[in-house]
C-alpha positions as CSV (number, residue, x, y, z in Angstrom):
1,X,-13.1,17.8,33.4
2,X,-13.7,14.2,34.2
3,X,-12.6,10.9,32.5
4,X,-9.2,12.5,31.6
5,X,-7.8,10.8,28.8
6,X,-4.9,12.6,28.0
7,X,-2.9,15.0,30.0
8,X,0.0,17.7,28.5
9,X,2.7,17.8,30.8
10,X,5.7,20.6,31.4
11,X,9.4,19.1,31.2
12,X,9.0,18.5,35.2
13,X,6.3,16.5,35.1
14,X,3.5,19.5,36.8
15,X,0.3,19.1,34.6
16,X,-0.7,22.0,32.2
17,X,-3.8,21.0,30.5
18,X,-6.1,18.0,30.6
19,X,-7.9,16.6,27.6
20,X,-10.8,14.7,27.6
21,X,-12.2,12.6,24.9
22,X,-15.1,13.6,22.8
23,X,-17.5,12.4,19.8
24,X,-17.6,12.7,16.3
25,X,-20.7,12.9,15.8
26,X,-23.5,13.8,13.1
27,X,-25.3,17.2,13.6
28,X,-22.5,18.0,16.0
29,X,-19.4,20.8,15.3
30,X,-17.3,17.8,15.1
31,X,-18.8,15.7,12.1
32,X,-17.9,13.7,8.9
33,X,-17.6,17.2,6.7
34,X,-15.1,18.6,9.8
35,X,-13.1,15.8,9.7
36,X,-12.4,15.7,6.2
37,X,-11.6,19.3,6.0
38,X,-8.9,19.0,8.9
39,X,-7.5,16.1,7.2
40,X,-7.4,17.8,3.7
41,X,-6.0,20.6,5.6
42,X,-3.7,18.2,7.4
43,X,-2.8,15.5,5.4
44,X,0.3,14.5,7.9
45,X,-2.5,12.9,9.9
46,X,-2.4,10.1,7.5
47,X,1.5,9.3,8.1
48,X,0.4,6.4,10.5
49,X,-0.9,4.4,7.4
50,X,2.5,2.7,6.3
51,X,5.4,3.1,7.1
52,X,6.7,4.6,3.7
53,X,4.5,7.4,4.5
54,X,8.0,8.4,6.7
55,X,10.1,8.6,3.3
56,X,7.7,10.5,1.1
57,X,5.4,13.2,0.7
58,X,1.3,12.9,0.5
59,X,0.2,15.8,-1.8
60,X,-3.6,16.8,-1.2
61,X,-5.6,17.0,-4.6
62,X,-8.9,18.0,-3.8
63,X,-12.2,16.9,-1.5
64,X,-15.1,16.1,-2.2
65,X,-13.9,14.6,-5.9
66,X,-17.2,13.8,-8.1
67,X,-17.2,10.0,-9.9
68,X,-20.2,9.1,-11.7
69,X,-21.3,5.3,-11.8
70,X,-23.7,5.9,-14.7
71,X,-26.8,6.7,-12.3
72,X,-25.5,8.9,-10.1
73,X,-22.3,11.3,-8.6
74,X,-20.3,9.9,-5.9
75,X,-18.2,11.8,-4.2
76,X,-14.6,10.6,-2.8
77,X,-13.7,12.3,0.6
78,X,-10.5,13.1,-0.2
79,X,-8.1,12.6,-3.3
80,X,-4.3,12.7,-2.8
81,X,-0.9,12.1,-4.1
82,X,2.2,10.7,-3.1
83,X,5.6,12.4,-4.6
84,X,6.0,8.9,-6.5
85,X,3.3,8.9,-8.2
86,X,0.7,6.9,-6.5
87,X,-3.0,8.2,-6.0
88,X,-4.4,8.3,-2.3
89,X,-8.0,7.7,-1.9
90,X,-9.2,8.7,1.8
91,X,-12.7,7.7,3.0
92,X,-13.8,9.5,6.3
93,X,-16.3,7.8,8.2
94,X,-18.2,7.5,11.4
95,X,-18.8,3.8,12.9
96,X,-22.3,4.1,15.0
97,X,-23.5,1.3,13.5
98,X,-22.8,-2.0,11.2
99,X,-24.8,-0.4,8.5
100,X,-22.4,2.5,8.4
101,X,-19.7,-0.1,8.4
102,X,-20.3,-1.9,5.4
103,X,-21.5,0.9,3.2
104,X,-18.2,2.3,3.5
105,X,-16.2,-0.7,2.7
106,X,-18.6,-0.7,-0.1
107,X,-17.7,2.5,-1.0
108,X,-14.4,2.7,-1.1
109,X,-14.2,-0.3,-3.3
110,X,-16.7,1.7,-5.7
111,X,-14.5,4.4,-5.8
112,X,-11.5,2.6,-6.6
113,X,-13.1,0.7,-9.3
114,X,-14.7,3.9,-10.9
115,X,-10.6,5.7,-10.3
116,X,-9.4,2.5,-12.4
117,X,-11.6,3.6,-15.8
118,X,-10.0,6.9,-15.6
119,X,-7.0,8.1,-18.1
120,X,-4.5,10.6,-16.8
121,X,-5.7,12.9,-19.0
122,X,-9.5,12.0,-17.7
123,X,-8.6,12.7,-14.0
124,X,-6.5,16.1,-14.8
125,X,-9.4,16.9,-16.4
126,X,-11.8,16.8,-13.9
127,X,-9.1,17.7,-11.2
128,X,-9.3,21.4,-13.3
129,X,-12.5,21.6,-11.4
130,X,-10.9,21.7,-8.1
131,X,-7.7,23.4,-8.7
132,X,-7.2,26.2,-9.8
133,X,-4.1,26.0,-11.5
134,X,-4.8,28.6,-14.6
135,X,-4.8,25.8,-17.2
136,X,-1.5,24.1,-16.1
137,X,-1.8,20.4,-15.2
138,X,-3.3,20.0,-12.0
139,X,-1.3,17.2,-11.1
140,X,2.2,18.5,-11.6
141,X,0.8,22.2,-10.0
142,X,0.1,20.6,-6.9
143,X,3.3,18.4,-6.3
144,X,5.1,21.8,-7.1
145,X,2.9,23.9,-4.8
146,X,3.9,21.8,-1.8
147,X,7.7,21.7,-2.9
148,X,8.2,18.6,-4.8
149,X,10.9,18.2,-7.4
150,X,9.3,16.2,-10.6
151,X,10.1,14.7,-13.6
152,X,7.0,15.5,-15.7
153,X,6.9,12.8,-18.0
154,X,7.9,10.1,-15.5
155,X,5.5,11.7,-13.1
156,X,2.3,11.0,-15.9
157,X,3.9,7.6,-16.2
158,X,3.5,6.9,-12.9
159,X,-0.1,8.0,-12.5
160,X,-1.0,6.5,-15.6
161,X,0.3,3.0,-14.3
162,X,-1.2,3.7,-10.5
163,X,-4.8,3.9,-12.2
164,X,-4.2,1.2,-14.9
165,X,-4.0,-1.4,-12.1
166,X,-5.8,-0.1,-9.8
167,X,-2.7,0.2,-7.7
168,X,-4.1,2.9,-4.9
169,X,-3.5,3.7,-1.3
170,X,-7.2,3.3,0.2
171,X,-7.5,4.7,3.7
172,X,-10.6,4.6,5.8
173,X,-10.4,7.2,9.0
174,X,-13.1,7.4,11.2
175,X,-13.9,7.9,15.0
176,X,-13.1,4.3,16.1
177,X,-12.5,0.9,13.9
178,X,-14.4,-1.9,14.8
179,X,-13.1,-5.5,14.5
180,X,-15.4,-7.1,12.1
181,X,-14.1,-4.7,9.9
182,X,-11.1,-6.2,9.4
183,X,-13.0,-9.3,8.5
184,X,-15.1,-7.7,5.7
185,X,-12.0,-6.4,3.9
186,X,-10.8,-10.3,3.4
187,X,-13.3,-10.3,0.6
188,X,-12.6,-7.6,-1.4
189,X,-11.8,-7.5,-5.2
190,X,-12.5,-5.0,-7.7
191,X,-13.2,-5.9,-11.4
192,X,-11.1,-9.2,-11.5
193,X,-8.6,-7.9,-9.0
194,X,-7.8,-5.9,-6.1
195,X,-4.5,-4.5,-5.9
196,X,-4.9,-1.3,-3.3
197,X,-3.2,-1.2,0.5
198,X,-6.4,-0.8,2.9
199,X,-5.8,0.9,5.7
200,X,-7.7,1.6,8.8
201,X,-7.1,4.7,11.1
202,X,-8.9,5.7,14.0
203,X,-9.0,10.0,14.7
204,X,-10.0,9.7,18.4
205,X,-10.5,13.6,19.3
206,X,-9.8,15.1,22.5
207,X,-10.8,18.7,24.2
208,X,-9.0,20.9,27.0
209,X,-11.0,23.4,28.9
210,X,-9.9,26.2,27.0
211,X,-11.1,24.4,23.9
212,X,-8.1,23.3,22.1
213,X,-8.5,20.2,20.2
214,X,-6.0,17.2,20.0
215,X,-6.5,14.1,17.6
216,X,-4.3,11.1,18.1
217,X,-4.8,9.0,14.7
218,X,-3.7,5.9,15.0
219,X,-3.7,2.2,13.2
220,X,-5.8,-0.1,15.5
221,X,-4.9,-3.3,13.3
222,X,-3.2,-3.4,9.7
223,X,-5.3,-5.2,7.0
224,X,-3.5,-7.5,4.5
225,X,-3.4,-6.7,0.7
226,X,-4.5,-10.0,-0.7
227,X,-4.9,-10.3,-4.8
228,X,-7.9,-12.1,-6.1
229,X,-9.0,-13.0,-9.7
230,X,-11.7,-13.5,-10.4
231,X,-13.4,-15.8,-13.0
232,X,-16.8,-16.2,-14.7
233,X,-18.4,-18.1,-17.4
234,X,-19.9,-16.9,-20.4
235,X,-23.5,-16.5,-18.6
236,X,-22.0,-14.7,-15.8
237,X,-22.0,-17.4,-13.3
238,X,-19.2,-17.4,-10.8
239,X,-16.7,-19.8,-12.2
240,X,-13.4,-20.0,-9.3
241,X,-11.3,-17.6,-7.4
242,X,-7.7,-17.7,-7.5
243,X,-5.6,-15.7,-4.5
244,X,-2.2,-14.5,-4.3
245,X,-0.6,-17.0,-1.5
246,X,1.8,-15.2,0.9
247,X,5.3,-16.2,1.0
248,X,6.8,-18.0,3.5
249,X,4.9,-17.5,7.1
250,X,5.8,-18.5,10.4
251,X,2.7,-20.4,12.7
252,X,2.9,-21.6,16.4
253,X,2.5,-25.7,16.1
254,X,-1.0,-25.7,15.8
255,X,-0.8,-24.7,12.6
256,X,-4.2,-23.1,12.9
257,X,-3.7,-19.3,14.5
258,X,-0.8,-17.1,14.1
259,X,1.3,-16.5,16.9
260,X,0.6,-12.4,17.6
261,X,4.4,-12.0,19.2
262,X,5.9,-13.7,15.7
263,X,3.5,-11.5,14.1
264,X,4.7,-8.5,16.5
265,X,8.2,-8.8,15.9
266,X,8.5,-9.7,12.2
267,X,6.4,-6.5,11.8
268,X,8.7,-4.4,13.7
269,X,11.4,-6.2,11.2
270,X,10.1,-4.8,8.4
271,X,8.7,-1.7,9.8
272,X,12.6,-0.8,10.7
273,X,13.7,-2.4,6.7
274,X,11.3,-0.4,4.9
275,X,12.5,2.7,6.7
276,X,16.1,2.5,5.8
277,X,15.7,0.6,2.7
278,X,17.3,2.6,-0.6
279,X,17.3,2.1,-3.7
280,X,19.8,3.3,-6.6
281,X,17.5,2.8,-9.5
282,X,15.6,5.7,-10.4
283,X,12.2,4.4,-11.3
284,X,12.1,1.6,-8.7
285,X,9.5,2.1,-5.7
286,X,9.7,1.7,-1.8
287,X,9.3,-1.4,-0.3
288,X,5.7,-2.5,1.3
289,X,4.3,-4.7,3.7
290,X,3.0,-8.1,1.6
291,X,1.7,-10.6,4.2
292,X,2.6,-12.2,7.8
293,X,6.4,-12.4,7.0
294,X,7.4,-11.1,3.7
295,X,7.4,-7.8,1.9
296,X,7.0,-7.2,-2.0
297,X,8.9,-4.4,-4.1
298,X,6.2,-3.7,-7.2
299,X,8.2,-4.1,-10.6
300,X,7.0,-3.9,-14.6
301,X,5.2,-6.7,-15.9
302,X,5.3,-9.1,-16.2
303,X,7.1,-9.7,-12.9
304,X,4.4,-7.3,-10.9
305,X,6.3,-7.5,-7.8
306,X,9.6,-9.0,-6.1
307,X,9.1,-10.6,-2.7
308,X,11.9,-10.2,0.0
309,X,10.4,-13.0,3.2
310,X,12.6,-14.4,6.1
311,X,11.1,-18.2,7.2
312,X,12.1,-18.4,10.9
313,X,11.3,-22.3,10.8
314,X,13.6,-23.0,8.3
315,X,16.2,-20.5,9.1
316,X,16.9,-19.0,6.2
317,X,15.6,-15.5,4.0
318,X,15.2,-15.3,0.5
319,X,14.5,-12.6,-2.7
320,X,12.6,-14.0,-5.7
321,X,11.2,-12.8,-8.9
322,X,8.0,-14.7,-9.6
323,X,5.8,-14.7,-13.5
324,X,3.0,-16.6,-13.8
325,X,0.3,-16.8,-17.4
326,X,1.1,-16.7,-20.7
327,X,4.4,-14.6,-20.9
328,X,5.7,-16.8,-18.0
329,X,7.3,-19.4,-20.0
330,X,8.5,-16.9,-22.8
331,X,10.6,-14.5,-20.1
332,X,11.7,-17.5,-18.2
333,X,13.4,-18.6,-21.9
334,X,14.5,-14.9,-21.9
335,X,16.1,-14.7,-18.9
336,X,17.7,-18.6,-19.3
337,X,19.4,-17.0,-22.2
338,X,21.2,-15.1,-20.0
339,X,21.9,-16.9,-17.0
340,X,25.4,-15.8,-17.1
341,X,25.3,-12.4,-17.1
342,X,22.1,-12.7,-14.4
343,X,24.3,-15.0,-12.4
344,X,27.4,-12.9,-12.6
345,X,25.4,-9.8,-11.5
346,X,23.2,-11.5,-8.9
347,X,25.2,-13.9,-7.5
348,X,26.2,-17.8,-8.8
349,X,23.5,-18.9,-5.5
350,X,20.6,-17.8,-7.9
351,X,17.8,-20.5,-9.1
352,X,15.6,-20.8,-11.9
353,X,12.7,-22.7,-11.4
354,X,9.6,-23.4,-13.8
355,X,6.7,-24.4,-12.6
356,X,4.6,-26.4,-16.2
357,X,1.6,-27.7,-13.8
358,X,1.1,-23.7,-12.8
359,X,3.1,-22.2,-15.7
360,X,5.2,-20.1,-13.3
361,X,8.5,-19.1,-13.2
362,X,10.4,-18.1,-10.7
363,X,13.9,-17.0,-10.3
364,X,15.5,-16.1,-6.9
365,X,18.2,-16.6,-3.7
366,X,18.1,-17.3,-0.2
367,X,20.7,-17.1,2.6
368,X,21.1,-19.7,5.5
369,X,21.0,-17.9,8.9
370,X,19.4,-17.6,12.4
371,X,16.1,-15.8,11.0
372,X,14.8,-14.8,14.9
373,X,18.3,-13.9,16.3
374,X,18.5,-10.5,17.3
375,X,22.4,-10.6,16.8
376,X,21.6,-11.3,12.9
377,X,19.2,-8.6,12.5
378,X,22.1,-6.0,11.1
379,X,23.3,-8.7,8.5
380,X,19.5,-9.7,7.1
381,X,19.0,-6.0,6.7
382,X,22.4,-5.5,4.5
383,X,21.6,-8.9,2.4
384,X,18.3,-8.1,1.6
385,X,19.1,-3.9,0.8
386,X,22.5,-5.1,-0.9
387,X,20.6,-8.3,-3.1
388,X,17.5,-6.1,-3.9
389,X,19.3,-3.2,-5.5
390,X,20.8,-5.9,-7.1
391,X,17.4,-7.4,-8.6
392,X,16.4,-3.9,-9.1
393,X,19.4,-3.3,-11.2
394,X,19.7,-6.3,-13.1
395,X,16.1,-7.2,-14.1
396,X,14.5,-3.4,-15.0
397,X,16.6,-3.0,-18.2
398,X,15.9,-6.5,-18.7
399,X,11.9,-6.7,-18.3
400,X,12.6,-3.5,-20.8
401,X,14.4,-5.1,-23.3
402,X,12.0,-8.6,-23.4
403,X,8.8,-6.5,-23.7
404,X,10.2,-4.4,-26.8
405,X,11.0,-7.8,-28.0
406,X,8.2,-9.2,-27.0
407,X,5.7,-6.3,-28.7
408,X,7.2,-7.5,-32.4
């Protein structure tokens, strides 16, 4: 074959088998539908999506999973699971053409909007469709099918919560991800808000002469979750849009572009954080990626999320616990009340801050150090896995304890 792409080698280095790229193609035996069933059928292929994909299980649910947008049936590619809780929406798609590019970026926003109107007990509903499970709950038959250990109730909970907020894992796989992609995704919000993890991965597909088949998926460029609200008046018109700034982010002196080796190596940072990070509560989730330096651990309301950033410039890293709307000021009071007991627990470093001009709150700690020194790498990674069980801990029972007293 020519244009070799690809070559398996023995463990001295003699050649064995050459592969050479080919197409995914409409009309072809390699199309749309085959891709989707060999991911279904493989659904370690979407590992390369985030790293917590490393820690935890994706649980197929079903393909080819029927919404209707009162006109017609849409039908999701491929619905999954992970073993915490949190629904996987897959999209599979081929990129001939810009067309085919923003219809499904179009799509997968639908989808995820139409998910978020679901109830659990909707979505095992129609899930009895797809699985057959012989009346059992879908769900829970599936998790235990592939050899997951769950807590039943907390399991619903979880789900429940994931389509509440919209919360999802969106992945888009196709033959090749173009750039401007990346670009149309900056945009996105569903309803007033848009909460899922895009990702982007490429299944380039490879052939041998004897007709074996390797597919190398892989993550050309990670999109950025960014939260939007947004507002309209009475008559509909489009009022303002409020985003979710990023934490703390490191620029090269222009101020204007980011530097891609800052970039690189906080990533890898992270990447190696979120691998080893633990947790000893329970209930609490895995760490994820939130913007250009900084990573957020999703907590109750009305907290949402806890933000764990390292700020190279002004050498130091920092947890914090932010609030904002009309429960900001009332859990801010809540949580003054017991500064001591947060302080003893957390540390006597930790601040309270409110914000009246934004009506935010904000409650964290931060540690002096060389942020970009390699030799400090080992003690940022024990401060921020020692101070965020800590958070984890501490707040949990408390966000508990102000929204019971809060409900009265």
């Amino acid at each position: 074959m020519s244009n070799v792409k690809n070559l398996l080698l023995s463990t001295d280095g003699e050649k064995k088998n050459a592969f050479q790229k080919i197409e995914i193609q409409s009309g072809s035996k390699f199309d749309e539908k085959w891709l989707q069933k060999v991911i279904y059928e493989n659904i370690e292929l979407l590992t390369v999506a985030d790293s917590v994909f490393d820690k935890i299980k994706i649980i197929p649910l079903c393909r080819e999973f029927s919404l209707n947008n009162s006109y017609r049936n849409i039908f999701l590619d491929i619905l999954a699971i992970t073993e915490t809780g949190k629904l996987v929406l897959v999209e599979c798609k081929l990129w001939k053409n810009p067309q085919a590019r923003r219809e499904v970026i179009a799509q997968i926003i639908e989808y995820s909007s139409l998910m978020r109107k679901l109830t659990y007990s909707d979505l095992t509903a129609y899930l009895h469709k797809y699985v057959n499970t012989g009346g059992a709950d879908p769900i829970q038959h599936q998790l235990k099918k592939h050899g997951v250990e769950i807590n039943e109730s907390l399991m619903i909970d979880r789900v429940s919560e994931s389509l509440k907020k919209g919360d999802f894992y969106l992945i888009i796989a196709g033959d090749g991800i173009r750039s401007d992609v990346q670009s149309m995704t900056e945009t996105l919000t569903i309803g007033n808000s848009f909460l899922g993890n895009l990702s982007l991965i490429e299944m380039p597909l490879f052939e041998n002469e004897q007709g074996d088949i390797l597919i190398t998926p892989r993550v050309p460029f990670r999109t950025e979750t960014i939260t939007k609200t947004i507002y309209f008046s009475p008559e509909g018109e489009h009022a303002s849009i409020e985003e979710e700034a990023d934490e703390i982010s490191d620029v090269i002196p222009t101020g204007k572009k980011y530097d891609p080796e800052i970039i690189k190596k906080n990533r890898e940072f992270w990447d190696d954080f979120i691998s080893k990070c633990k947790f000893e509560h329970p209930d609490q989730s895995s760490p994820r990626h939130g913007g250009r330096n900084w990573i957020r651990i999703d907590f109750p309301s009305p907290i949402k999320w806890i933000s764990a950033y390292r700020y190279v410039a002004g050498s130091y890293i920092g947890i914090s616990a932010r609030a904002s709307g009309d429960e900001a000021r009332k859990l801010f009071d809540f949580l003054s009340e017991r500064k001591a007991y947060l302080m003893s627990e957390l540390g006597t470093d930790i601040k309270f801050i409110f914000d009246d001009a934004s009506n935010e709150m904000k409650i964290g700690e931060r540690l002096d150090i060389q942020v970009d020194d390699p030799e400090t790498f080992k003690l940022q990674n024990e401060w921020f896995q020692e101070n965020l069980n800590k958070f984890s801990n501490t707040l949990r029972p408390l966000l508990k304890e102000f929204s019971t007293i809060n409900s009265k």
